[in-house]
N, C-alpha and C positions, 0 to 999 in steps of 0.2 A: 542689185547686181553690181559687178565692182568694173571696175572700166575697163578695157581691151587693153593689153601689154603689151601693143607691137611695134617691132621696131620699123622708122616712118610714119608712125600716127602723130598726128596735132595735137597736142595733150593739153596747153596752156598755154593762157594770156594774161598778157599786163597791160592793161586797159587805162593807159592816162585820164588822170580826174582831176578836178579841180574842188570838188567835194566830193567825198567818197559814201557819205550818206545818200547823198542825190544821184547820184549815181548808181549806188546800187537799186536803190527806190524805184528808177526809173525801170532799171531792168528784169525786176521782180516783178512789176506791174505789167507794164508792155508784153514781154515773155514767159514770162513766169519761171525766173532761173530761181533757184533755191540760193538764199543768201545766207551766208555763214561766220561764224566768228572763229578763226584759230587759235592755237594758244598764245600764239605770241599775240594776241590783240587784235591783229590786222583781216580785216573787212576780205572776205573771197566767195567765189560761186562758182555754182558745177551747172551746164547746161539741160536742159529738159529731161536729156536722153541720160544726165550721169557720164557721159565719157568724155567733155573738155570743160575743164577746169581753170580758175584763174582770180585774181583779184585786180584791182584798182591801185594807181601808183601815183602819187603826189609829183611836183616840182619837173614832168616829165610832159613837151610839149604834145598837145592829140594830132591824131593824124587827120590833120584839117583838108588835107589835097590827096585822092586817092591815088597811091602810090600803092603800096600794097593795101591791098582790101578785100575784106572778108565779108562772107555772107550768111546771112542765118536766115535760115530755113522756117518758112511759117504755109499754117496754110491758106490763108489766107494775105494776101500784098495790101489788097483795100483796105482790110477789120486793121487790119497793123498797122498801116499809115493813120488810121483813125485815132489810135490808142499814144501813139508814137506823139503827135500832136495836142495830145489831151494829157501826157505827162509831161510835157516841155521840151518835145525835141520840135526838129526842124527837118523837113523834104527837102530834097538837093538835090533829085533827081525823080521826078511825077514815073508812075506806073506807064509802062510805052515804050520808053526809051532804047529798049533793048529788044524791043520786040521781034518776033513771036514768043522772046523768053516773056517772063511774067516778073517783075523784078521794079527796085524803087530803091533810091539812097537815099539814106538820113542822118540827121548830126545832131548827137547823145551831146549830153547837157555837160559833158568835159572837151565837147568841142569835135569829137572825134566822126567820121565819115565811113559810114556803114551801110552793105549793102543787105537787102530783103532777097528775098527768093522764093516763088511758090513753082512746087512741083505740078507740070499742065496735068490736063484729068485724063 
């Protein structure tokens, strides 16, 4: 299915790394984003669903303090902070914090500050 053409959708990110193999590794693993090679060479991925798109950007500091922050949708917060950990990220912010939402931040191996989200049942 090709992704929605609408105008005001999020379509893409540039994802500061500081290895872009690790990087993507991590996110394959963790999430299961589909990781890809363009033609010009450079390392990109399309999320679960196919509709936001993006790759990994060298020499570009992470967003270390959440300023703008984005969240991905899992369904699970626990199985994810589990996995998140077992690939080399780091928790920044334990399952709670925002409660009654269901939510957790974490910091991807380019340093950057991202948050979880599971939808309540």
């Amino acid at each position: 299915m090709a992704p929605t053409l609408e105008n005001g959708k999020i379509c893409y990110l540039e994802m500061p790394a500081t290895d872009i193999a690790r990087s993507s590794g991590f996110y394959q693993q963790v999430f299961g984003w589909n990781i890809r090679t363009r033609g010009d060479g450079s390392i990109a991925f399309d999320d679960t669903t196919g509709q936001v798109s993006g790759s990994w950007v060298l020499g570009r500091p992470p967003g270390s303090k959440p300023g703008l922050l984005f969240y991905v949708m899992v369904d699970s917060v626990a199985a994810t902070v589990d996995a998140i950990v077992a690939h080399g990220g780091e928790i920044v912010q334990p399952i709670g914090a925002d409660a009654p939402e269901i939510t957790a931040r974490f910091r991807d191996p380019g340093g950057n500050v991202i948050g979880l989200y599971q939808q309540p049942a």
